[in-house]
N, C-alpha and C positions, 0 to 999 in steps of 0.2 A: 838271810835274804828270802823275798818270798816269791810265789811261782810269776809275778809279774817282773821282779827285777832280773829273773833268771831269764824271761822271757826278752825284755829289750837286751839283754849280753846277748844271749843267741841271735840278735836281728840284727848285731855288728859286723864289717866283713873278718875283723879279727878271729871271732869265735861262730860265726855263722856255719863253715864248712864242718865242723866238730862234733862230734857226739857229746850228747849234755855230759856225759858222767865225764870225759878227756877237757871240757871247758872248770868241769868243779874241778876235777886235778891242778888244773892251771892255775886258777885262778885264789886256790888254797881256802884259808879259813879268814882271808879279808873280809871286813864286813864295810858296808856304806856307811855314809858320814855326812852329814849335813855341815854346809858353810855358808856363810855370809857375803852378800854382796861386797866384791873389793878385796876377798880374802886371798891372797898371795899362795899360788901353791909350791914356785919355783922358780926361779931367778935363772935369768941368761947368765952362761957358765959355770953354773952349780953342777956337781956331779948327778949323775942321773940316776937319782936309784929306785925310781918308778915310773909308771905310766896310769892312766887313768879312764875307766868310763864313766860317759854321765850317763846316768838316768836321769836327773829330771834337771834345768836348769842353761845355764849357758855361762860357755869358759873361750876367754878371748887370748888369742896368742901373740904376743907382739914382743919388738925388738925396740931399743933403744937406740938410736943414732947418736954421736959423737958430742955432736950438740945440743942433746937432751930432749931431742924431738921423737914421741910413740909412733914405731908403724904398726897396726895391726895385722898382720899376718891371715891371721882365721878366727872366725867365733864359732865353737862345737856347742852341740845340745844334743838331747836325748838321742840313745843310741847309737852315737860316735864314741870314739876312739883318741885319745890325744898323746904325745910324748913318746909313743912305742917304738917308735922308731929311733928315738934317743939313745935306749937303754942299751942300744947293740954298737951304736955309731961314734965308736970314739968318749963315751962314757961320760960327757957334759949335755946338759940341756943350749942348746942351738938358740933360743928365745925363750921371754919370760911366760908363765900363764898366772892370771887372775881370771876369779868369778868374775862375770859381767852382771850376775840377778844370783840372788839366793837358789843354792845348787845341792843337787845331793849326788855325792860320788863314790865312784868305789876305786882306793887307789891299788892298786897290783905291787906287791915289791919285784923290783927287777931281778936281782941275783934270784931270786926262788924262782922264777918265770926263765931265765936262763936254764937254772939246771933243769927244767921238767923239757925244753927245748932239747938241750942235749942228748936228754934220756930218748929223745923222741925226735931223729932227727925232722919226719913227715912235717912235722907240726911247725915246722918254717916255711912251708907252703901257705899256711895260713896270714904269716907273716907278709908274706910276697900278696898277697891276697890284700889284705889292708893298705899297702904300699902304694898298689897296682890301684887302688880306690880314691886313695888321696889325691896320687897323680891327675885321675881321672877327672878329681872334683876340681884341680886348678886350672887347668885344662883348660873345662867347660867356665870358670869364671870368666877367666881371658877373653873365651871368645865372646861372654855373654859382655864384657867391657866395651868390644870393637864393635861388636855386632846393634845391639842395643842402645839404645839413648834412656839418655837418666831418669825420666820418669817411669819408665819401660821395665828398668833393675829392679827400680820402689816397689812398681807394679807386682812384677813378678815376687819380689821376697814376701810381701804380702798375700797373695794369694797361695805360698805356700805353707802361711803362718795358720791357714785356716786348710778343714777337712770342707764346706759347704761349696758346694761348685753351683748354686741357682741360689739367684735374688739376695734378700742384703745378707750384711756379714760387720759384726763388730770385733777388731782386734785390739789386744793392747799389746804395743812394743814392748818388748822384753826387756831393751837398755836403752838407755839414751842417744839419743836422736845424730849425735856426734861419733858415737862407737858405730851405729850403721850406716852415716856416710862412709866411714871410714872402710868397714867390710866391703859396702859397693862400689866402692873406688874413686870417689868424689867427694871433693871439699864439703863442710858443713853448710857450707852458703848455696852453691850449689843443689846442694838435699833441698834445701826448704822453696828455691825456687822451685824445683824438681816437682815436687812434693803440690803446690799451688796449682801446677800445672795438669795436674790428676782432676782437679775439682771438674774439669770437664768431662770427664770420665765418671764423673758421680762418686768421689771420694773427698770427704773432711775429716779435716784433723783438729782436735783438742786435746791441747798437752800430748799424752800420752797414746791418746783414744783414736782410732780411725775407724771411721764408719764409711764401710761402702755401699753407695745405692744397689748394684745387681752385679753378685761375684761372676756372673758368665759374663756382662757386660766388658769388666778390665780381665779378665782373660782372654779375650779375643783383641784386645789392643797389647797385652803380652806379647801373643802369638805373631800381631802381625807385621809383616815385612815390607816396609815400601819396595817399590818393583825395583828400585834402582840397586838397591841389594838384591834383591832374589836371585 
């Protein structure tokens, strides 16, 4: 790995708190891997005998229901963390994970990552630390559900999809249109009204492509709150 990939693991909460050389201990002689959109990394009920960072790409989580209906759970990208909490918890993966886009990862084996844990009790602080992150991020989905109206979500994942905070902004979606209903908590029909209802906001969509007229513009309609919530 090179001093970039070392760089997004240190910027995980996983390995963030860690001294570089106690994260290479951990992390051993894994090396990254590239995969293909759609490619299966692990099956709900499989035993867990890894977890995984991305670097570059997006890995979506989801469960099967009885009746064969996907929920997705979570979609991770660069600089997260996925599975790790599997590896400790009763020893099966909790839900499936697939690539969502062409991905490069680095998978961890669990048993080695256990006993360097052992050797080192501290080092489940770390642990609690990522935990402690997760929680945090569902947390905030939640409220951003109740809180937020649908075009409001769109709004917001897009303007985190870009670093330009003034004037335009071209993104492309990472997955399809139906996997990010799905992450923002709304039907596929709902997205695309949702989504229409931007254009007043100076946002168009082709295919893939959105273009927004002024990223400060739907930032401040992000941000803001009719009074009746305030």
């Amino acid at each position: 790995m090179d001093a970039v990939d070392w760089a997004i693991i240190k910027s995980t909460p996983l390995f963030g708190a860690m001294a570089s050389q106690t994260a290479q201990a951990l992390v051993g002689h894994a090396a990254p891997r590239q995969y293909e959109k759609g490619t299966t990394l692990f099956l709900q009920g499989e035993p867990a005998e890894a977890f995984f960072i991305v670097l570059d790409g997006w890995v979506k989580i989801y469960r099967t229901t009885p009746d064969g209906l996907e929920v997705v759970l979570h979609v991770f990208t660069s600089g997260e963390t996925f599975a790790e909490a599997a590896i400790f918890l009763g020893g099966r993966y909790p839900a499936s994970g697939e690539t969502a886009a062409p991905s490069r990862l680095l998978r961890v084996d669990g048993a080695a990552f256990r006993a360097r844990i052992e050797e080192r009790p501290a080092l489940a602080m770390s642990m609690l630390a990522s935990a402690s992150y997760q929680l945090k991020f569902l947390v905030e989905q939640i409220e951003q559900i109740k809180v937020r109206s649908a075009p409001q979500r769109i709004a917001d994942f897009l303007v985190r999809m870009t670093e330009v905070r003034k004037g335009e902004a071209v993104i492309e979606l990472p997955f399809e249109k139906g996997l990010l209903a799905n992450r923002l908590g709304m039907k596929p029909e709902s997205f695309s009204r949702a989504l229409a209802q931007l254009r007043a906001h100076g946002v168009t969509a082709e295919r893939g492509t959105i273009s927004i007229a002024d990223i400060g513009r739907l930032l401040s309609f992000v941000e803001f709150v009719p009074e009746d919530d305030a």
